[in-house]
N, C-alpha and C positions, 0 to 999 in steps of 0.2 A: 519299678523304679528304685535305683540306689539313693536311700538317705544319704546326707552330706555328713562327711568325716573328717576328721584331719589327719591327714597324711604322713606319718614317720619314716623315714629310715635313715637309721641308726647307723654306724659304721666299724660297730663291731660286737660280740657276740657278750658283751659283758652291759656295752649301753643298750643294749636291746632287752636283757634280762633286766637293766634300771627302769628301761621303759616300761617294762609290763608289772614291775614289781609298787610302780607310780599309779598306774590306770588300771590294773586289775581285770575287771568281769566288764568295764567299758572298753577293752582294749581284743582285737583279733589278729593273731600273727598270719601276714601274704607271707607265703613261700613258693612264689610262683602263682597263683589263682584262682588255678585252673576249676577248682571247688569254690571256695571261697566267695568269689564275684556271681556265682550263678545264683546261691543260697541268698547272697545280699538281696539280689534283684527279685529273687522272690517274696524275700521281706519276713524269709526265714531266721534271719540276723540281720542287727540294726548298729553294729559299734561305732562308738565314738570316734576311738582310735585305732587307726589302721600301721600298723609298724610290719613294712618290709624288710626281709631279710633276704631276699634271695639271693642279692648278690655279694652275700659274704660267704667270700671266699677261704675264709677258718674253715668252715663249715661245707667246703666244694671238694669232696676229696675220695680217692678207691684206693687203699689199702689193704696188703696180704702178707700176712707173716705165718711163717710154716707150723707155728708153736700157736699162736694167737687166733690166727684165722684172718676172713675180712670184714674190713670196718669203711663203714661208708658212710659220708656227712651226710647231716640233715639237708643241707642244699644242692646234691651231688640229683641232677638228670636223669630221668627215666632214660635217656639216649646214652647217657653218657655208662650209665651202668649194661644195656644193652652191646654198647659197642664196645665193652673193656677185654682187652683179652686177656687179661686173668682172671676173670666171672667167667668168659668162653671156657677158658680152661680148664678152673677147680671145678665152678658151679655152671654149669651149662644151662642146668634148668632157670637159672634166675633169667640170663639173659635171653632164651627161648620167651619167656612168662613177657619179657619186657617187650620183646617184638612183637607182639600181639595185643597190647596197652595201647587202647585208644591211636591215637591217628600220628605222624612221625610231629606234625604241627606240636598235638600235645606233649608228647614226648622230649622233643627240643625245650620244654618249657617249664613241663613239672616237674615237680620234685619228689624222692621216695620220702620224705619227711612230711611235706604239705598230703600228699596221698595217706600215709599212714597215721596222721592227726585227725583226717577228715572223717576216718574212719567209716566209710560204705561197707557193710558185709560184702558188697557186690566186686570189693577191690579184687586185683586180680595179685599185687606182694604178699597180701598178709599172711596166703596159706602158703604159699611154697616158703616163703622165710620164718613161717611157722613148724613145717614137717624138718628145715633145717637149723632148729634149734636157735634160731635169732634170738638176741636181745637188742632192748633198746637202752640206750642213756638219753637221762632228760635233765637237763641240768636251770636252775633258777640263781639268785644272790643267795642262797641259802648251801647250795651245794649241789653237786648230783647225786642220782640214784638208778640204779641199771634194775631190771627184770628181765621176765621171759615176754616176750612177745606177745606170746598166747592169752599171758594177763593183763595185758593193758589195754586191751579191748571191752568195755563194761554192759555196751549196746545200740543200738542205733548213733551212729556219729557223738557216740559218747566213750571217752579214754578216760586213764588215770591221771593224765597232765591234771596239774593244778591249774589256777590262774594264772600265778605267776615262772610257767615253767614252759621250756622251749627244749622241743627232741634236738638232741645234739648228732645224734650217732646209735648207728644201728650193727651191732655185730655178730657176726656168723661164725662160728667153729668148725674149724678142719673136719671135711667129712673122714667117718673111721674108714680102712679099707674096706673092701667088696661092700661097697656103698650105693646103690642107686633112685635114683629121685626122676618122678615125673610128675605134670601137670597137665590139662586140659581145662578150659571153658566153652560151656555150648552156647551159642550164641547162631543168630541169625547171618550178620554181618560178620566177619571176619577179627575186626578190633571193637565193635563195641563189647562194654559189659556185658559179663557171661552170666544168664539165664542160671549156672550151676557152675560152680569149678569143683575142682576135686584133685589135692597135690598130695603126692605118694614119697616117703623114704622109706625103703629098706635097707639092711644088712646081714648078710652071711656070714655064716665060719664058712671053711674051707670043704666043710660037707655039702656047704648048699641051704645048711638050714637056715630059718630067716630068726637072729637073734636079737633085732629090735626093728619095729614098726611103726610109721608114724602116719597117720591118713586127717589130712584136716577138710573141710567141706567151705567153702565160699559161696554166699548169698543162699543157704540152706537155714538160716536162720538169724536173729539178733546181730549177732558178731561171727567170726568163722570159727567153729565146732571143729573140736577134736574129735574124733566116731573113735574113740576108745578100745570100747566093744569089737568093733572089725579089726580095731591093731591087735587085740588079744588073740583073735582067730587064725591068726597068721602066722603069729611068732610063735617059733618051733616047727615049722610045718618046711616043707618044701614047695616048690614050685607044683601046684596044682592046680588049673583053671575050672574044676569045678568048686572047691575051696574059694577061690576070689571073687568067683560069682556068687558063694552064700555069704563071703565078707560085705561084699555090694551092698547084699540086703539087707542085709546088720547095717551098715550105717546108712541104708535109707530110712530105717527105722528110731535109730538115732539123732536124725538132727529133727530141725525143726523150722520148714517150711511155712512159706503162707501163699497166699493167692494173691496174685494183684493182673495188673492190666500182658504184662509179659509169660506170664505161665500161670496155673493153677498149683497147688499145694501136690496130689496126688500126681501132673508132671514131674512136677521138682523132683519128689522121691524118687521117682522113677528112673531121672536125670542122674542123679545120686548112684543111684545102684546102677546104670549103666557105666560111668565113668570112674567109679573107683574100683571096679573090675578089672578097668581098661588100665587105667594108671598103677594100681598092681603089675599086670603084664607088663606093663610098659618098663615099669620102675627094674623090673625082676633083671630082665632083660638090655637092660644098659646099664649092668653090673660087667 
């Protein structure tokens, strides 16, 4: 059952940061729900005050500049990013990652900000907007503040947000040339949450070598893991699929699994080292 709250919303992105800067640790920002409402009713959160913002439209936006890259509001639609064709175009893998997020139901509804607050290691943005060098802005009355994506993740459905701070905006930089990026989640069902994801970027010089690597792991532990180690394994190397199979391993060695009701720990790993194999190959070859 949901305890009784009172209900805000705010009607712009300035009285919403009053609001939360008033209520504080009593107060939880709706962007969308789709987390949120589930948590309440298990009684996992109790807030007093509920301030919705999804429908401010400051904050509803897909943005691309050739110099800058793209920037997408906190209230911008798992669909809406799905269906943008300039994500099809520059970042294909974002909106691949999105077609496959939960049900079109959800997708019509949530949002990459309410998702990336919620922070599930199990999300299926955080690694591909992680191996693509995302940042986030988080802006309160005090100011904003950008980072890398990677670090604002602290641990289970736990960020860097303050109390009084609200994700504004998430940005992506121009991938370099001979750039390629891939992603998978295993999973039983097709859109549920994936058992293991695993998002791959690479880059070449013109020999072919690979001269930066980025492999991050989803629901393989706390938050999603950079496998370091296996990007070290790669970079400098050439296309070698026995090489990406001992990358695999490296970072199935690297994260950090657990067991619960959907896989055991010694799958997970193994999930691991299969799909970042695969997301190597994959990545190599849609360069």
């Amino acid at each position: 059952m949901i305890h009784d709250f009172h209900y805000l919303r705010p009607d712009s992105l300035q009285e919403a940061m009053t609001m939360l800067s008033e209520y504080g640790d009593r107060s939880k920002i709706l962007c969308g729900g789709q987390s949120l409402l589930i948590v309440m009713r298990q009684g996992m959160v109790a807030p007093e005050y509920v301030i919705d913002i999804k429908h401010l439209n400051e904050l509803n936006y897909i943005r691309f500049d050739e110099k800058k890259g793209l920037a997408i509001g906190a209230t911008t639609t798992h669909r809406a990013i799905e269906k943008s064709d300039v994500i099809k175009r520059r970042y294909p893998v974002i909106a691949d990652m999105e077609n496959r997020l939960a049900s079109i139901q959800t997708r019509n509804w949530g949002t990459i900000g309410g998702n990336l607050a919620h922070a599930d290691p199990a999300g299926d943005p955080a690694p591909v907007l992680i191996v693509l060098g995302a940042e986030i802005t988080l802006a309160s009355l005090k100011g904003e503040r950008t980072m890398l994506l990677e670090e604002f993740f602290v641990d289970y459905f736990t960020t860097q947000l303050n109390e009084d701070e609200i994700i504004k905006e998430i940005n992506v930089p121009v991938l370099p040339p001979r750039s390629g990026c891939a992603y998978q989640k295993f999973n039983l069902l097709r859109n549920d949450m994936g058992i293991v994801g695993v998002a791959v970027k690479v880059t070449l010089n013109e020999a072919g070598v690979c001269t930066d690597a980025k492999i991050c792991l989803g629901n393989a532990g706390r938050v999603p893991i950079r496998a370091r180690k296996a990007e070290g394994a790669v970079i400098g190397q050439k296309y070698d699929e026995k090489l990406f199979a001992e990358a695999g391993k490296i970072a199935s060695e690297e994260c950090e699994p657990v067991s619960d009701i959907h896989a055991s720990e010694e799958f997970r790993r193994h999930l691991v080292s299969v799909l970042t194999r695969r997301m190597l190959v994959a990545a190599w070859k849609a360069i």
